[in-house]
C-alpha positions, 0 to 999 in steps of 0.5 A: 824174234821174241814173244811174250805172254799176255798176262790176260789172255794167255796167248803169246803176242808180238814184241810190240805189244808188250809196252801195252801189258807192261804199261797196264802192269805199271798202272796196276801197280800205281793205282794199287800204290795211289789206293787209301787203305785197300778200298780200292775196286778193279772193276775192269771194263772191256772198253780197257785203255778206250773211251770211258765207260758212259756213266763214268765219263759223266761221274768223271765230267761233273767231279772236273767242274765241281774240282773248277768251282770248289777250287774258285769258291775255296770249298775245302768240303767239296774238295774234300770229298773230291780228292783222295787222302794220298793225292800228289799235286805235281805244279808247272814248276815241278814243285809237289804238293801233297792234298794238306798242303795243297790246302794250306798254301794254295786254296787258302790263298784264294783262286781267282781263275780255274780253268780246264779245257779238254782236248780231243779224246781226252779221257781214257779208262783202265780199269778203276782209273780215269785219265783226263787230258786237257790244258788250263790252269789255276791261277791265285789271286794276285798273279798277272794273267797266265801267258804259258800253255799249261797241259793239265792231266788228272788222274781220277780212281775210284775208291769205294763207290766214289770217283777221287782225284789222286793225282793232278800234273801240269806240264809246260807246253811250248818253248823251254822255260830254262835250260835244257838238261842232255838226254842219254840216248835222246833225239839231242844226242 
């Protein structure tokens, strides 16, 4: 058998349990990517991987609905103030857009409906970073009504003493949109 060493605690664990480290490796290494300029704090919680801390689950929880109302009334300060210089914006589509161009195709378009709903335990701290999971989404004025399912994740870190958006990602949820691509290794081969 193989065992590895826990970066954190210095013990060695089962096999299995290094996804998790290697998953929190990852993650610093994002979040260190996703950071404006080195500004960004590690304050690390025990709670790591859980439920958020509750002053940031309520930080995070207000910036959702501010993000919602900004996006509807096309206030480009509010948003401003809410996402990061470096956020990527990866649409339905697998179209990615950056935040200048997030405001320059799309919020001056105008919104006509922005919605999120949170699913069960949908927010999970690590460290400096807030996922939060849900399904919704933003739709321009002049579309017909959304028909597909969309999952919506954002990732929230905080910088300096502010929570900012550094990343939005929605994904289709239900059948195939288009042809399937063969997977390596996958359950369809």
């Amino acid at each position: 058998t193989m065992s590895f060493m826990n970066h954190r605690q210095g013990t060695l664990r089962a096999p299995g349990t290094f996804l998790r480290i290697l998953s929190a490796s990852a993650l610093t290494v994002f979040c260190a990517v996703a950071a404006d300029e080195g500004a960004f704090s590690f304050d690390c919680p025990a709670t790591d991987g859980l439920a958020p801390l509750p002053a940031v689950k309520t930080v995070i929880e207000k910036n959702e609905e501010a993000f919602l109302k900004a996006v509807l009334a096309g206030d480009k300060a509010t948003l401003d103030g809410l996402l990061s210089d470096s956020m990527a914006y990866v649409h339905e589509n697998g179209a990615v857009s950056t935040k200048q161009e997030f405001f320059q195709d799309y919020l001056s378009s105008g919104y006509q409906e922005a919605v999120i709903k949170p699913d069960k335990e949908p927010t999970r701290q690590f460290c400096s970073t807030v996922f939060t999971v849900g399904s919704g989404h933003l739709r321009l004025k002049g579309e017909g009504e959304y028909q597909r399912p969309t999952t919506v994740t954002h990732v929230w870190a905080k910088q300096g003493d502010r929570w900012l958006l550094v990343h939005r990602h929605e994904s289709h949820n239900g059948g195939p949109v288009g042809e399937q691509l063969p997977q390596q290794g996958g359950p369809n081969n």
